[in-house]
C-alpha positions, 0 to 999 in steps of 0.5 A, spaced: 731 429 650 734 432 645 738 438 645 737 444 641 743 448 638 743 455 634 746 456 629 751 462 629 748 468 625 753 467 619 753 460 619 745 460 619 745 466 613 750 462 610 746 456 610 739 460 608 744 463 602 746 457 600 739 453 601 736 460 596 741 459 591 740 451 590 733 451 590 732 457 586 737 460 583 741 467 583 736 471 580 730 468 584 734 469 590 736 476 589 729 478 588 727 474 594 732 477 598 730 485 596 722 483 598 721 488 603 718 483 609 717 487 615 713 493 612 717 497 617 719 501 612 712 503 608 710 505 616 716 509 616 716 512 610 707 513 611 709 515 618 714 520 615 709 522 610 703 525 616 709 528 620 710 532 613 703 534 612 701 536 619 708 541 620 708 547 619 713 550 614 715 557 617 715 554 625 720 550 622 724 552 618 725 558 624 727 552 628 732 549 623 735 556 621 734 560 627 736 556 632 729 557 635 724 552 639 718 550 635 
């Protein structure tokens, strides 16, 4: 039976890095590298988006400035 051995995290990242680099150059790398891959941040950012629309403006601002509970 064969034994499985991770990789540590800057080993792996430094052999991802690398294998990127030969096969695609700096360039491509780097636009590779800045894809937004998990979407977590568009959720967050639409999450975000309706808590804005649903706030009300004055509750807030007198929780924030006033120190009062909304």
């Amino acid at each position: 039976m064969k034994t499985t051995t991770l990789l540590d995290e800057e080993q792996l990242v430094k052999k991802a890095v690398t294998a990127l680099l030969e096969n695609l150059g700096p360039i491509e790398s780097s636009r590779f590298l800045a894809l937004p891959f998990s979407g977590g941040r568009l959720e967050s950012v639409r999450r975000h988006q309706r808590w804005q629309k649903e706030l009300d403006k004055n509750k807030f601002f007198n929780h924030v400035f006033r120190g009062n509970r909304v």
